[in-house]
N, C-alpha and C positions, 0 to 999 in steps of 0.2 A: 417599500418600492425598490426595482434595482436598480442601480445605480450604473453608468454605464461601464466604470469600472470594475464594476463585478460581474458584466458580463464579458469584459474582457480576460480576467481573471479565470471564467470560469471556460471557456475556451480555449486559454493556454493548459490548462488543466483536462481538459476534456482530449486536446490533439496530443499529450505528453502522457497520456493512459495509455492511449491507443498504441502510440507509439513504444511505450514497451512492452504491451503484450504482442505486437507484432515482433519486437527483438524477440523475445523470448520463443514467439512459435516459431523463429527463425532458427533459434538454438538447435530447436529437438528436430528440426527436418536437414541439421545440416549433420556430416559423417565426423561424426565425435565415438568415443569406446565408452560415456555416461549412461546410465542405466538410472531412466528416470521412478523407477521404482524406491532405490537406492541409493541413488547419489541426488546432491543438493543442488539448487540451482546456482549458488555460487560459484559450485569447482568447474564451470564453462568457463571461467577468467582464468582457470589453469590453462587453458586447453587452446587449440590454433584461431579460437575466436573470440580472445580476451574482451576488445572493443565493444562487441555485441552486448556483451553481460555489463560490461560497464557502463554501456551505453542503458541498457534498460535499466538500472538499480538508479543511477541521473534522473532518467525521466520519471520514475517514480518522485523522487526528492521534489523534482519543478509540478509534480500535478497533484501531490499534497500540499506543498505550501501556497501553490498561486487560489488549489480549494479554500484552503484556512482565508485566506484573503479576500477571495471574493464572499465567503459566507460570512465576514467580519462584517463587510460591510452593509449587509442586510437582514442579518440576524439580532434579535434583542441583546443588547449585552447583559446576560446573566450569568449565576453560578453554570448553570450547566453547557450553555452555550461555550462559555471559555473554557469547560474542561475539555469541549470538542473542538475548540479550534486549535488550544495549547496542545493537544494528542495529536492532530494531525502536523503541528511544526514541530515536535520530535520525530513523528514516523517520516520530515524528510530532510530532519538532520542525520538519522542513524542513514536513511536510503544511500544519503551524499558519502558517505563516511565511506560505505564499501568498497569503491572502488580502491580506496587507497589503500587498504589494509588488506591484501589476498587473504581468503580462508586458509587455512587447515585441514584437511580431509579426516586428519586425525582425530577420535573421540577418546578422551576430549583434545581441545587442540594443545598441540606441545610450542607454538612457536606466539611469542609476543602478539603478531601481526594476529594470527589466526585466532587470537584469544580477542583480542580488539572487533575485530570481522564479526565473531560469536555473539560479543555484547551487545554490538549496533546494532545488528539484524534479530535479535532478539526484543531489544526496548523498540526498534521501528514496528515492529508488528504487534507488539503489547500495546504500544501507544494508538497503532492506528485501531485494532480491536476494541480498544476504551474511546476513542474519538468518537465511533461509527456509533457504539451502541449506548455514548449520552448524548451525541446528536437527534437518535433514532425517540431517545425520549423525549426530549424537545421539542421537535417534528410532533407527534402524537396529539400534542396540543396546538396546535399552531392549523387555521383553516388551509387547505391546497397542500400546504409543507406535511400536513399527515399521512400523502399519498406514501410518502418516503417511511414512514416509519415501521411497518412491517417488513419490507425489503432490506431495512437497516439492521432489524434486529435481528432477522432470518442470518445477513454476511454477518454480522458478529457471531453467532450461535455457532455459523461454522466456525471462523474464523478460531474462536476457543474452543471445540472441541477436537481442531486438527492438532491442535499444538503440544496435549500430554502426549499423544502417540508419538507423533515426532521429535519428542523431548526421550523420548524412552527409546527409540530406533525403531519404533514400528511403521514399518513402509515408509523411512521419513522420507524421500524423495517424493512420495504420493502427497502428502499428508502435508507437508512444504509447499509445493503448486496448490493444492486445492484451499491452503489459507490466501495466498498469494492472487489467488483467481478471484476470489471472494472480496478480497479486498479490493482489486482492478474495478472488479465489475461495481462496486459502490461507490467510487470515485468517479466511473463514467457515467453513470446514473444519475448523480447527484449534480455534476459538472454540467451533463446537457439540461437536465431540471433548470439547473439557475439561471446555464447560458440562455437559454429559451423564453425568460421570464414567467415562467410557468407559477412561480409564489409568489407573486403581486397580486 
């Protein structure tokens, strides 16, 4: 049953999704020389609208860990449940991390900061890819919670296939958003699921 704090939980996690996919779509409509093909969503914290990027990589951090929270509290405690909710409290330690460390534009990056920036944001999206899709198996079995489990597997699926392209510089500004997207969109999925009480 949920518990009301996990509906609070899932809440702050639901309006802290939103809110950085709104930063974000705020990024690419505002007059930057980034070339979303190309360039990362990072190198916007180079550019005249630092705040905004830092402001959304935050809100990712608060809508994965308050997820992990709310779904502690209503999920079995098993093996596979704590690999999804420990995956989701990396993916918003690496998120929090960013702001601090600017990227690097450079492949690979030459400066300390930029090499830190690289790490984070690479374990926050392994982590959260692994979170999503042992949740997704958990889900599977679970009555009402199965609705999530194909939807879960599907953002992982992408989530791992965008990532060797993007490891190798193919289209990685494409291939970057469309893991990023994938991942939003199953934190808000899941957040309004539970806020809703919808798996009781």
């Amino acid at each position: 049953m949920n518990r009301p704090t996990s509906s609070a939980y899932a809440a702050t996690a639901e309006a802290a999704i939103w809110l950085s996919a709104a930063l974000m779509a705020l990024l690419h409509v505002l007059p930057t020389p980034l070339n979303p093909v190309t360039d990362m969503v990072s190198e916007y914290a180079l550019g005249e609208f630092p705040l905004l990027a830092d402001g959304c990589f935050l809100a990712i951090a608060v809508a994965a860990l308050t997820l992990a929270l709310g779904l502690r509290d209503v999920l079995p405690a098993d093996r596979t449940v704590t690999t999804g909710i420990a995956g989701l409290a990396v993916t918003a330690l690496g998120a929090a991390v960013l702001p601090f460390f600017l990227t690097d534009p450079q492949s690979p990056p030459s400066s300390t900061h930029g090499r830190i920036h690289v790490t984070a944001a690479l374990v926050s999206m392994t982590s959260l890819t692994a979170a999503i899709f042992a949740l997704a198996l958990r889900f599977r079995a679970m009555p009402r919670w199965n609705r999530l489990a194909l939807p879960g597997f599907i953002c992982a699926g992408i989530m791992a296939a965008s990532m060797a392209p993007m490891l190798v510089r193919m289209w990685p500004g494409i291939m970057e958003r469309l893991l990023i997207l994938a991942g939003m969109l199953w934190i808000a999925m899941t957040s309004r699921f539970l806020r809703t009480g919808a798996g009781r």
